[in-house]
The first five atom37 places (N, CA, C, CB, O) and aatype in JSON, in Angstrom:
{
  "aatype": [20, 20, 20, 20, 20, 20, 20, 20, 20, 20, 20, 20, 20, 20, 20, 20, 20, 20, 20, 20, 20, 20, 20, 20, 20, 20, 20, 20, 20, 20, 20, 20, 20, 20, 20, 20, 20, 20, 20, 20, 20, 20, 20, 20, 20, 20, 20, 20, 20, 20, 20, 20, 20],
  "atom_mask": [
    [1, 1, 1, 1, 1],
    [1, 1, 1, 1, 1],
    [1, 1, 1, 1, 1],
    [1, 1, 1, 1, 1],
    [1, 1, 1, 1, 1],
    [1, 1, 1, 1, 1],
    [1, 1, 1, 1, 1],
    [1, 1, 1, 1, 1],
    [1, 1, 1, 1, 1],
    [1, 1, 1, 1, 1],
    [1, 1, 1, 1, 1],
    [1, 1, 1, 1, 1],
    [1, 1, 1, 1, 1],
    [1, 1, 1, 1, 1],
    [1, 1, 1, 1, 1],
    [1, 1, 1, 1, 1],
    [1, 1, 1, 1, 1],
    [1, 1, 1, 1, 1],
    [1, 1, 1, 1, 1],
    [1, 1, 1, 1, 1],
    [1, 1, 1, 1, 1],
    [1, 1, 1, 1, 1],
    [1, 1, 1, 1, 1],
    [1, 1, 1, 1, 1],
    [1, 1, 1, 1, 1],
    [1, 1, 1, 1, 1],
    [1, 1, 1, 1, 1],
    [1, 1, 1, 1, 1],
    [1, 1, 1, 1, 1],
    [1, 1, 1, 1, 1],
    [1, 1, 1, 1, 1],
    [1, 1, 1, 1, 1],
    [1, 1, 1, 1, 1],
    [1, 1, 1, 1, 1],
    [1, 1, 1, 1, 1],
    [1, 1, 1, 1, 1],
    [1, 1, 1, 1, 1],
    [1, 1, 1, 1, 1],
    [1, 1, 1, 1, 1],
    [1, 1, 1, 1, 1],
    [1, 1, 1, 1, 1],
    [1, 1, 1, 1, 1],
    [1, 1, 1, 1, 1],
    [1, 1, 1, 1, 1],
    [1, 1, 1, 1, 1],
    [1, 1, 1, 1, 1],
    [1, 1, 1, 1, 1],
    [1, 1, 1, 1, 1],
    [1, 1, 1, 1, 1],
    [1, 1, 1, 1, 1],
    [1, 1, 1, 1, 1],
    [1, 1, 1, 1, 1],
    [1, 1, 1, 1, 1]
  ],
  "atom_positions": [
    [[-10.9, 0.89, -20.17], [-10.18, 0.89, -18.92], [-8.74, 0.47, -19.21], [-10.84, -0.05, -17.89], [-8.62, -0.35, -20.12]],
    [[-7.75, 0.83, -18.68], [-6.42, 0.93, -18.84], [-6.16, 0.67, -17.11], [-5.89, 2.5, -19.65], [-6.86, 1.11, -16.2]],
    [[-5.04, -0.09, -17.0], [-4.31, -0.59, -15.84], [-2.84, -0.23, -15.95], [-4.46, -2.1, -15.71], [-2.37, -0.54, -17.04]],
    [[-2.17, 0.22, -15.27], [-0.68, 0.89, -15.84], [-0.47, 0.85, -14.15], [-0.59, 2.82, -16.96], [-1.28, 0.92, -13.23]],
    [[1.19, 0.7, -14.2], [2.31, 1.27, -13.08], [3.11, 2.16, -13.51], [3.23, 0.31, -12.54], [4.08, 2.6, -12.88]],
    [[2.67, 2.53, -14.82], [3.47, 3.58, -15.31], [3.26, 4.76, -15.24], [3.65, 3.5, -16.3], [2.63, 5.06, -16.26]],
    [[3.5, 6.06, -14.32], [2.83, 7.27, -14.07], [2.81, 8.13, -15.3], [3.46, 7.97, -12.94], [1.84, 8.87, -15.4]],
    [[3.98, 8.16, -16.52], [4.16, 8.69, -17.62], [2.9, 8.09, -18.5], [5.59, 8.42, -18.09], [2.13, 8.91, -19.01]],
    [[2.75, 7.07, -18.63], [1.2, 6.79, -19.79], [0.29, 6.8, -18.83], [0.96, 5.14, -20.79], [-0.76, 6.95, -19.46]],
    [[0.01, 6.74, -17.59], [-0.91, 7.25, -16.41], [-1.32, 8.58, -16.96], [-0.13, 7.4, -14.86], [-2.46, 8.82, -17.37]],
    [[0.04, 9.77, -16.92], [-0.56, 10.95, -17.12], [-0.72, 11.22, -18.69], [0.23, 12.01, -16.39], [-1.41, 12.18, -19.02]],
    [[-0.19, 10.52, -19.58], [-0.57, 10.55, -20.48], [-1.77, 10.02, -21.23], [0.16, 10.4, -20.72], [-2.01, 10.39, -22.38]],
    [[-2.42, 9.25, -20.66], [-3.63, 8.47, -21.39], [-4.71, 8.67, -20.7], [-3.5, 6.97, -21.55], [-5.7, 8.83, -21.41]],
    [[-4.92, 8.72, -19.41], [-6.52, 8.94, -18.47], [-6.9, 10.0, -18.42], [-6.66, 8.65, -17.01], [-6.25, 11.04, -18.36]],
    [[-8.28, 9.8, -18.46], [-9.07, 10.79, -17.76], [-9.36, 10.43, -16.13], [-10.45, 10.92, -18.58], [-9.39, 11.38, -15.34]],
    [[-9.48, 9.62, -15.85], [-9.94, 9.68, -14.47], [-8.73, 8.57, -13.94], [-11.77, 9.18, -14.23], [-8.29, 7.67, -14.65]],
    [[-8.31, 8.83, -12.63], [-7.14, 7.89, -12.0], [-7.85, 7.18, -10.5], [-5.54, 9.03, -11.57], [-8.88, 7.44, -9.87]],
    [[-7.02, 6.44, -10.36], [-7.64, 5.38, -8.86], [-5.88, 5.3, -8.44], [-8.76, 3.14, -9.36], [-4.98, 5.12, -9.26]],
    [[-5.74, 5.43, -7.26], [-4.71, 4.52, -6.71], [-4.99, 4.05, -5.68], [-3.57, 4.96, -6.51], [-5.69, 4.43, -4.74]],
    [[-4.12, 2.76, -5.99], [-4.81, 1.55, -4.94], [-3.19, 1.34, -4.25], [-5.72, -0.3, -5.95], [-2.26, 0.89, -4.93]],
    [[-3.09, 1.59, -3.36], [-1.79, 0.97, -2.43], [-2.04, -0.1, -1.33], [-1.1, 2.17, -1.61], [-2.79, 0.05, -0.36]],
    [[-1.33, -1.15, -1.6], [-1.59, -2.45, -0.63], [-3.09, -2.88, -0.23], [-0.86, -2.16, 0.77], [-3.65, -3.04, 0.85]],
    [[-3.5, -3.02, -1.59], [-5.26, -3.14, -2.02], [-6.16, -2.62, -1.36], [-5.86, -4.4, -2.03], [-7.27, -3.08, -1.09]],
    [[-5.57, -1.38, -1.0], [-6.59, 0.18, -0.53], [-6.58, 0.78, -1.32], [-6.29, 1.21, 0.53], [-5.6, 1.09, -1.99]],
    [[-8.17, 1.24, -1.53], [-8.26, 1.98, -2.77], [-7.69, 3.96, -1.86], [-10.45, 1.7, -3.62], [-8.41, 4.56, -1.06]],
    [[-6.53, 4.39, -2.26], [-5.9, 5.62, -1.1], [-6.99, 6.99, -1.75], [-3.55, 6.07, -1.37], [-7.81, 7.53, -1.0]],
    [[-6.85, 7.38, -3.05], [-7.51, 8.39, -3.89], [-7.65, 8.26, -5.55], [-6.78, 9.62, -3.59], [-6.75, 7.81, -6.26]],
    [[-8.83, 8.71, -5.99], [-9.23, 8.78, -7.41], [-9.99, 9.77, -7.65], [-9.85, 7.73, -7.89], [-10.76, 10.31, -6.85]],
    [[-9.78, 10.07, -8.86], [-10.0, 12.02, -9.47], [-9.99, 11.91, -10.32], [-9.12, 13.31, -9.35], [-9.58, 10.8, -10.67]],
    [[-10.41, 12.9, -11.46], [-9.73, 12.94, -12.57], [-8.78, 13.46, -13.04], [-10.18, 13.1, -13.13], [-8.69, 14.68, -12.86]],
    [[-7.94, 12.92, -13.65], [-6.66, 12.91, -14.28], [-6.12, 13.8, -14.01], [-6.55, 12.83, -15.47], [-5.13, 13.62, -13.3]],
    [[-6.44, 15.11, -14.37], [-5.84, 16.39, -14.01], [-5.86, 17.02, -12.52], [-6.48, 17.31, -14.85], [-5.07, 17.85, -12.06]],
    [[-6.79, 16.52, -11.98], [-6.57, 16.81, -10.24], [-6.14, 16.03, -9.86], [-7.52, 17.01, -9.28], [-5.53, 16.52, -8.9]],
    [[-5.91, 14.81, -9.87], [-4.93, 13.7, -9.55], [-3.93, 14.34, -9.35], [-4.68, 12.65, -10.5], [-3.78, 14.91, -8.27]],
    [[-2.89, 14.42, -10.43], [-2.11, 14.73, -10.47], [-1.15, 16.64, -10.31], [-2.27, 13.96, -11.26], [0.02, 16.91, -10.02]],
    [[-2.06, 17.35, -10.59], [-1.95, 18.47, -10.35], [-2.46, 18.78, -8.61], [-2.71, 19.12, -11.5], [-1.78, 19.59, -7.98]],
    [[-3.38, 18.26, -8.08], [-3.41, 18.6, -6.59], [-4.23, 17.48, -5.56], [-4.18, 20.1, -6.48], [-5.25, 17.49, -4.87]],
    [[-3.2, 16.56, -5.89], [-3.75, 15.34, -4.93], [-3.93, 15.48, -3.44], [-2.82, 14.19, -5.01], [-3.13, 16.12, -2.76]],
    [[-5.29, 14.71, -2.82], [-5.34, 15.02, -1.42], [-4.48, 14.51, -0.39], [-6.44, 14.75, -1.05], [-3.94, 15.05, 0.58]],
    [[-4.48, 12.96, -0.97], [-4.09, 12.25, 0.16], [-2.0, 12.2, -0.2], [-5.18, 10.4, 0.14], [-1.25, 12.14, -1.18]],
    [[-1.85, 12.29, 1.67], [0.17, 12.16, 1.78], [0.37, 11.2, 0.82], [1.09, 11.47, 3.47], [1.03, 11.66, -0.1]],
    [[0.09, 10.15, 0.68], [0.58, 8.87, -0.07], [0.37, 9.05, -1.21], [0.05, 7.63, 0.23], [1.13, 8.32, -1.84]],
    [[-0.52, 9.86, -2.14], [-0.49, 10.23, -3.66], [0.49, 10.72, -3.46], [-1.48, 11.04, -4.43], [1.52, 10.12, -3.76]],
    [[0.52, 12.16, -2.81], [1.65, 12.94, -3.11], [3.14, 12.34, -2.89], [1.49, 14.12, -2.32], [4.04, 12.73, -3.64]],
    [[3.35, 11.56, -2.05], [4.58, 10.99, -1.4], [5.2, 10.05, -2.9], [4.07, 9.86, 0.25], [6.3, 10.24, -3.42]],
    [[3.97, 8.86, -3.44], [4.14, 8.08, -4.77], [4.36, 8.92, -5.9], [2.96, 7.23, -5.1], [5.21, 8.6, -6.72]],
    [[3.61, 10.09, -6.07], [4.02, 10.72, -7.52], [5.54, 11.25, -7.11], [2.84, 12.16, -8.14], [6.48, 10.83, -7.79]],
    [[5.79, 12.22, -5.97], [7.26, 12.05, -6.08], [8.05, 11.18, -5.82], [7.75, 12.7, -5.62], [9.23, 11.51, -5.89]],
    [[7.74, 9.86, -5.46], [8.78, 8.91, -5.84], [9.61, 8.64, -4.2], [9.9, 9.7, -7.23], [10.67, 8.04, -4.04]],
    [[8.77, 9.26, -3.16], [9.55, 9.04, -1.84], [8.4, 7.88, -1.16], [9.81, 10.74, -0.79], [8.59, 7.44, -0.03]],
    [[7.34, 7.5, -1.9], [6.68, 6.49, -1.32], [7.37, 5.04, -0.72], [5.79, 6.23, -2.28], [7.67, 4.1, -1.46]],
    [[7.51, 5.04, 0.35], [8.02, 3.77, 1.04], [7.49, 2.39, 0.84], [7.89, 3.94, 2.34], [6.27, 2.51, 0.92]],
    [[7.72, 1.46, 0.68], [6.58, 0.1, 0.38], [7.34, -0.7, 0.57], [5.82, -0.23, -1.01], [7.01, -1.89, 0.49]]
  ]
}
């Protein structure tokens, strides 16, 4: 298990991802659907970087 805030060794090292925003677990997939076609606004909003917090 690996713990990272880093989305670059995120997408570089997992197979399977969790994100937890304001200790809600929001969505988890594996690695490649994570990031290639996430469900939830707030993945998508955090991987591009317009996530508000």
């Amino acid at each position: 298990m690996l713990v990272t805030h880093i989305l670059r060794q995120a997408r570089r090292l997992a197979d399977y991802v969790a994100f937890i925003y304001l200790g809600e677990l929001i969505e988890a997939a594996p690695a490649q659907e994570f990031f290639s076609n996430p469900k939830d606004e707030r993945t998508k909003n955090y991987l591009s970087g317009t996530l508000a917090g």
